[in-house]
N, C-alpha and C positions, 0 to 999 in steps of 0.2 A: 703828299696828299694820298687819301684810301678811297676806295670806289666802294659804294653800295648801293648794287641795282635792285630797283622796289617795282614790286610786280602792280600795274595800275592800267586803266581801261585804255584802248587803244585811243576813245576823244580825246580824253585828257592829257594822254602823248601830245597828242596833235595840240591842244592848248598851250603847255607848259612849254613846247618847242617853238612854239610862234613868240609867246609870253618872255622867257628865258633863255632862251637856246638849248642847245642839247645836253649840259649837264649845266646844274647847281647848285655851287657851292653850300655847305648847311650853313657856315657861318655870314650870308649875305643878310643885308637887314630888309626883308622883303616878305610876304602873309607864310610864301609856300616852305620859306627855310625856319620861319620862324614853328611854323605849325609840327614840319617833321621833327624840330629838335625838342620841343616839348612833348613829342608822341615817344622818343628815344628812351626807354627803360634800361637801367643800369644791373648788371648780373647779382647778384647775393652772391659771391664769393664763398660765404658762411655758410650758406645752407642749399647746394647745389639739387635739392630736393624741387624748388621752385622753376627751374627751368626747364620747360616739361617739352619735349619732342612735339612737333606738329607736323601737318603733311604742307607737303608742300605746295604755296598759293599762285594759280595759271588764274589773272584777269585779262588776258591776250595781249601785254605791252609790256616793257618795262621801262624807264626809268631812272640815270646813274644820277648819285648827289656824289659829290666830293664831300669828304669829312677831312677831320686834322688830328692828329693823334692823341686830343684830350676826350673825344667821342667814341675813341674802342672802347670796347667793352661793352656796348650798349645792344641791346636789341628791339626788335619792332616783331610784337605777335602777330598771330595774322586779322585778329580784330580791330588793331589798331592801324594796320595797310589796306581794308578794308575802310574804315575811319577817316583814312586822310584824304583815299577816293573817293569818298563822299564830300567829302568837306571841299574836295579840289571842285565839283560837280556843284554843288550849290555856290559858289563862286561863280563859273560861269553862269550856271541860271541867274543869279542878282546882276550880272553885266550884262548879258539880255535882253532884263527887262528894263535894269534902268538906261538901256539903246533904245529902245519900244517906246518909249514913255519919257525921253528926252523931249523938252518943250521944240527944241528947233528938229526933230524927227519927220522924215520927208512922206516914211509909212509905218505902220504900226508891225510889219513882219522882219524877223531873222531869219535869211537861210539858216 
């Protein structure tokens, strides 16, 4: 197995490790492995023009998935690690609300 740590909001740490534990696998069948392997862009070999240098992304957390060795080669821009913290984040807001708004809900607040 290959580690790739992804730089992501320190809630979301705190979600994904409550949620998951401290690392997960990309091949699990589960929203957050399924989501990252779809975001997973493969290199153009042929036209090494397309992979274009970025700075490097601090959202104050990171991170590790396991990958398996038919997932090298792949990258994640920094608008799609952006993308998936977003997408991790309106997850939590939808469980939230649908905690809030559970008919047997004792009060309408989430710490």
């Amino acid at each position: 197995m290959y580690i790739i740590r992804i730089p992501i909001y320190p809630y979301i740490r705190s979600y994904l490790e409550v949620q998951y534990g401290t690392r997960i696998c990309i091949h699990d069948h589960n929203y957050v492995s399924s989501l990252l392997r779809s975001m997973l862009n493969k290199f153009d070999k042929k036209d090494p023009t397309k992979v274009k240098p970025c700075q490097k992304l601090n959202l104050g957390a990171t991170f590790d998935f396991d990958i398996g060795k038919n997932t090298l080669g792949t990258h994640l821009t920094n608008e799609d690690i952006r993308r998936f913290s977003n997408a991790i984040d309106l997850l939590i807001r939808q469980e939230m609300y649908r905690w809030c708004n559970h008919p047997n809900a004792t009060d309408q607040v989430v710490d």
